[in-house]
N, C-alpha and C positions, 0 to 999 in steps of 0.2 A: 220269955227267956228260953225255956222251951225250943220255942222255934227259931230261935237266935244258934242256938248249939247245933241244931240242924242244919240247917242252913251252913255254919263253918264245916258241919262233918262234910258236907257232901263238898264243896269248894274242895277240901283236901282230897276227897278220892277222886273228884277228877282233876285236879292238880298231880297227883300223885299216877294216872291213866299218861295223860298227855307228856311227862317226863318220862313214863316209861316208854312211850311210842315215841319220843326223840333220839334216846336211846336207841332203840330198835331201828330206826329207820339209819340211824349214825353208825352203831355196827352192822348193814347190809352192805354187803361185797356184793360190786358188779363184774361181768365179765368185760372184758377190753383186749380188744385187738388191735393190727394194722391192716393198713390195706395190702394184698401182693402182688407182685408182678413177673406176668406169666406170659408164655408165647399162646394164644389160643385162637379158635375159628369163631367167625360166627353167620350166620345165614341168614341172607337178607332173601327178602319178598317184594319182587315189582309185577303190579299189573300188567299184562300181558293181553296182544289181539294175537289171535292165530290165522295163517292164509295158509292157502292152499300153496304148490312152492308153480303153479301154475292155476291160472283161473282168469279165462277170456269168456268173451260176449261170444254168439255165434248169431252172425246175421245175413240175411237172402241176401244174395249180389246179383240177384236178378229180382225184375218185377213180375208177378202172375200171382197164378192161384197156388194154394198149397195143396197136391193132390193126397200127397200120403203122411203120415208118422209114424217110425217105425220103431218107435223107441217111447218107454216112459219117463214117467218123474223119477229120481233117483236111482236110474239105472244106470250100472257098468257097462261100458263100452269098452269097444277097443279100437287103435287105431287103423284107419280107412272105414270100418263100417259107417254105412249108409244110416244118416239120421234124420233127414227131409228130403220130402222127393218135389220140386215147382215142377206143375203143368209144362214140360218140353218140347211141345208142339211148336211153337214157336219157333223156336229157337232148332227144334230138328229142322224145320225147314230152309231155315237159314241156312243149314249145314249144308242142305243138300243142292241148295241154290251155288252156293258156293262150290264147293264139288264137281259140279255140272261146268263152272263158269272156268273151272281150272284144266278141266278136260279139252276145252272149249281151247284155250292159249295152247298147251300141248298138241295138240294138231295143227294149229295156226304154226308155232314153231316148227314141227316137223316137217311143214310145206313150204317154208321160206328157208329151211336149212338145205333142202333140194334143191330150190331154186338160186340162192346163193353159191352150193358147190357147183352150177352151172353160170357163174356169174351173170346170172340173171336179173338180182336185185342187189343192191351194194350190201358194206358189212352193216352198215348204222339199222339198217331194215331187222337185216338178223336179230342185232343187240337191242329195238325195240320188242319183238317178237319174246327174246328170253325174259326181257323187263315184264313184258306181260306178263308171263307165265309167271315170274318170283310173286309178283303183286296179286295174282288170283289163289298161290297157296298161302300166300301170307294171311288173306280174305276167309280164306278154310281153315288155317289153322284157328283164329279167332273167335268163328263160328262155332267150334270144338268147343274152344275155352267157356264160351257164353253158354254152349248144351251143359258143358263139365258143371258149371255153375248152378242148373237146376238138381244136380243132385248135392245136398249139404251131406260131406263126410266128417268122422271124429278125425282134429286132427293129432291125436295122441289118445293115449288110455287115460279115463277117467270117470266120472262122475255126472250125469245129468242132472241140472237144477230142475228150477218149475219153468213150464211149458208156456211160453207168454203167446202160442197161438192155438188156433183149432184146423182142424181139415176145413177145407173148402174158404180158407181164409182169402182175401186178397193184399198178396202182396207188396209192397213199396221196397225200394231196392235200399237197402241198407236196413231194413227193420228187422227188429232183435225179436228172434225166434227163441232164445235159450242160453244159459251158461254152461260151460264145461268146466270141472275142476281136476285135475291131475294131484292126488293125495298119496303120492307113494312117499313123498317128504312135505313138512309143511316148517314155514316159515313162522316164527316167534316172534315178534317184535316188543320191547320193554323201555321204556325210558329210565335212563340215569342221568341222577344228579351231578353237575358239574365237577364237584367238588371228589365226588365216588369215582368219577369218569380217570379224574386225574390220578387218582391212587394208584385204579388200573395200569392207565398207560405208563405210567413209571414206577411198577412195578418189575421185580427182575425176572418174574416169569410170564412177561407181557405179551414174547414171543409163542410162548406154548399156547395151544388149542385149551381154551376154557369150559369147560364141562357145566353143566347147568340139569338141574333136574323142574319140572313141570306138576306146579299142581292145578288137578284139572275142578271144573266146578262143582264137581259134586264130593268136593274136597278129598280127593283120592290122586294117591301121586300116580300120573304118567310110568308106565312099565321100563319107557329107553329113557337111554340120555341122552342130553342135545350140545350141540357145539357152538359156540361164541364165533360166527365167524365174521361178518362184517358189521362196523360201525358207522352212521350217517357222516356223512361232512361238515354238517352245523348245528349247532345247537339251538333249540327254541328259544327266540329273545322275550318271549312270553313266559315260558316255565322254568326256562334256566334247565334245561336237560337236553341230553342227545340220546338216540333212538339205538341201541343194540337191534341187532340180528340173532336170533339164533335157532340151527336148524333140527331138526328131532326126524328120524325113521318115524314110520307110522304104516307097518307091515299090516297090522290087524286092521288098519282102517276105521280106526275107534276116533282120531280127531277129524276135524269137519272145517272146510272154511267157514269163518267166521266167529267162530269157538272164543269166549275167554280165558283167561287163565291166570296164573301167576306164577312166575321163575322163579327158583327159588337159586340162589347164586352164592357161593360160601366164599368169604371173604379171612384170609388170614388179618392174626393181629400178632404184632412183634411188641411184647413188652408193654400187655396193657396193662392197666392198675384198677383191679378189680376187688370190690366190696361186695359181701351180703346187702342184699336190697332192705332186708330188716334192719339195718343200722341206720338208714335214713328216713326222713320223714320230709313231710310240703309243708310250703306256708305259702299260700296266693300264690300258686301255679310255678313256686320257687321250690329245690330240692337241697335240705342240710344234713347235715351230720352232726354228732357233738364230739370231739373234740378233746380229749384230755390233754393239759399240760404238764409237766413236770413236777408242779406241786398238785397234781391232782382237780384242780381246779377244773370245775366244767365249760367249754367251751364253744356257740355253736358256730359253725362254719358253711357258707352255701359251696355248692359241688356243683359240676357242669359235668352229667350223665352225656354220654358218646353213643353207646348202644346196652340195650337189656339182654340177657342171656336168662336163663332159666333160674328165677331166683337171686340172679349176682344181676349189679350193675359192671361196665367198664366205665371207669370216669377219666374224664378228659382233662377236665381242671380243678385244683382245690385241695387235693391230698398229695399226699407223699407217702411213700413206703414207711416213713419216717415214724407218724405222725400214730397213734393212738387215738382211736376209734371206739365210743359205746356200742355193744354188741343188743346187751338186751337193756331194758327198764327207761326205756326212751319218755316215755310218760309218766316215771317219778322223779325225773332231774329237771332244771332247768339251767340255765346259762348261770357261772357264777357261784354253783353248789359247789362243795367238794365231797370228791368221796372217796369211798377204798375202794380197791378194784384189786379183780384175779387179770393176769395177763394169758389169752390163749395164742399159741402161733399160731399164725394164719391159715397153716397149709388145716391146722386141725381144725378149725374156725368156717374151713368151706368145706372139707371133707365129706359132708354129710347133705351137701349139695351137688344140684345135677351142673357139671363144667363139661363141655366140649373144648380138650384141651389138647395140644401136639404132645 
């Protein structure tokens, strides 16, 4: 009997627990808001390759030995200095065979223009005589161009790569001795998406120069800014993107061909509809909200996120200005509870959040 009486006491204290926590949980007041809508920026990041805004091969245009190097790995040039010297023995004598062979028709002319102003030989004689002589400096000039050839000059200010010969190498005529880079600007390149590309271009400030900032790898922003200036002509039928340009100063010399990077490109937004990120939750790789309706009733709702900002989403689809949003207690409601709620405005509801806002 005893443990009969027990036994009902304790049923009652926690009968009497459990009504008092239905209670308690029935007068908890949640916060609720709406979503708003604002004119804001937001900044997007696309991988990025960096070129030099110049960077050729440099290779012997003649065959021989390579007598000298006058230059090393990663040194500054400038343009016309000497950067390979080929064996010109060759090719000097050529000059001077040549040379020899042209002196040779100039006297040969100058003795049949005598003998012609004495009509001694007709004029065709003459006019083979001059023929000669164009055809033996034409022989010399050429012979020049072939000596010019063993010396390789920079042909602009730049940058020397790595040294793909040694002295005393033997030549082949076209073989790559080195690369030159010219880095007093360098070329950005970034893919965008189709869809991004279109915004762009019909945009109404499509025609103005677009500004772009550079983060470089060692996650440190780029000191200049760079300019949006040309855009490819097709778009990859593989990635669905097309290839931006964009050009950046590089005074200090600090980027490199070859360089990674990422652009960082700020894109306005007119009228997005923007929520605390804490107001939603996933379910399997899906993004909701819950939803209040006019009798308070809880409701969830999925939302199609556009872009993330710092703490806030922009959502694309699914809310309205309208619509009342759970702010906090997202994991003691479920679909179909009702409850009381505070109403907060919005503007005070994000206030306390980081907004990049116009």
């Amino acid at each position: 009997m005893k443990q009969f009486l027990l036994f009902l006491g304790l049923c009652t204290i926690l009968s009497s627990c459990t009504h008092k926590k239905e209670e308690a949980h029935e007068s908890t007041k949640y916060l609720v808001s709406s979503p708003i809508q604002m004119d804001t920026v937001i900044t997007k990041d696309y991988i990025s390759q960096i070129h030099s805004i110049r960077n050729i091969e440099l290779r012997a245009l003649e065959r021989g030995y390579l007598k000298s190097i006058n230059i090393d790995e990663g040194q500054t040039v400038s343009k016309g200095q000497s950067l390979f010297r080929i064996m010109p023995n060759v090719y000097q004598a050529e000059l001077q065979k040549a040379q020899a062979e042209a002196n040779v028709a100039r006297i040969e002319l100058k003795n049949t223009q005598l003998l012609s102003d004495g009509n001694v030989v007709s004029p065709n004689e003459l006019a083979m005589s001059k023929a000669k002589l164009d055809k033996a400096l034409a022989e010399v000039s050429m012979a020049q161009i072939h000596l010019g050839f063993t010396n390789v000059k920079a042909p602009f200010d730049g940058i020397v790569d790595h040294l793909r010969v040694r002295e005393g190498s033997l030549l082949e005529e076209g073989e790559l001795l080195t690369t030159l880079s010219d880095n007093s600007e360098m070329w950005v390149y970034f893919n965008v998406p189709e869809a991004e590309y279109l915004d762009y271009a019909m945009s109404k400030d499509q025609g103005d120069k677009k500004h772009v900032r550079l983060l470089m790898a060692n996650n440190k922003e780029f000191p200049h800014e760079g300019i949006v200036k040309t855009i490819e002509g097709e778009f990859n039928n593989e990635t669905g993107n097309i290839a931006f340009r964009a050009t950046f100063p590089n005074p200090e010399g600090i980027l490199r061909h070859g360089e990674t990077g990422s652009v960082l490109m700020t894109i306005p937004l007119t009228k997005a509809i923007i929520i605390p990120q804490k107001a939603t939750f996933e379910v399997l790789d899906k993004r909701f909200v819950f939803v209040i309706d006019e009798n308070g009733i809880v409701q969830q709702r999925e939302i199609t996120v556009g872009t993330e900002l710092p703490n806030l989403f922009v959502v694309e689809k699914g809310l309205a200005t309208t619509d009342k949003i759970l702010l906090e207690g997202i994991r003691l409601v479920k679909a179909g509870d009702h409850i009381e709620y505070d109403f907060v405005q919005p503007k005070k509801s994000i206030s306390s959040l980081d907004l990049y806002a116009e």
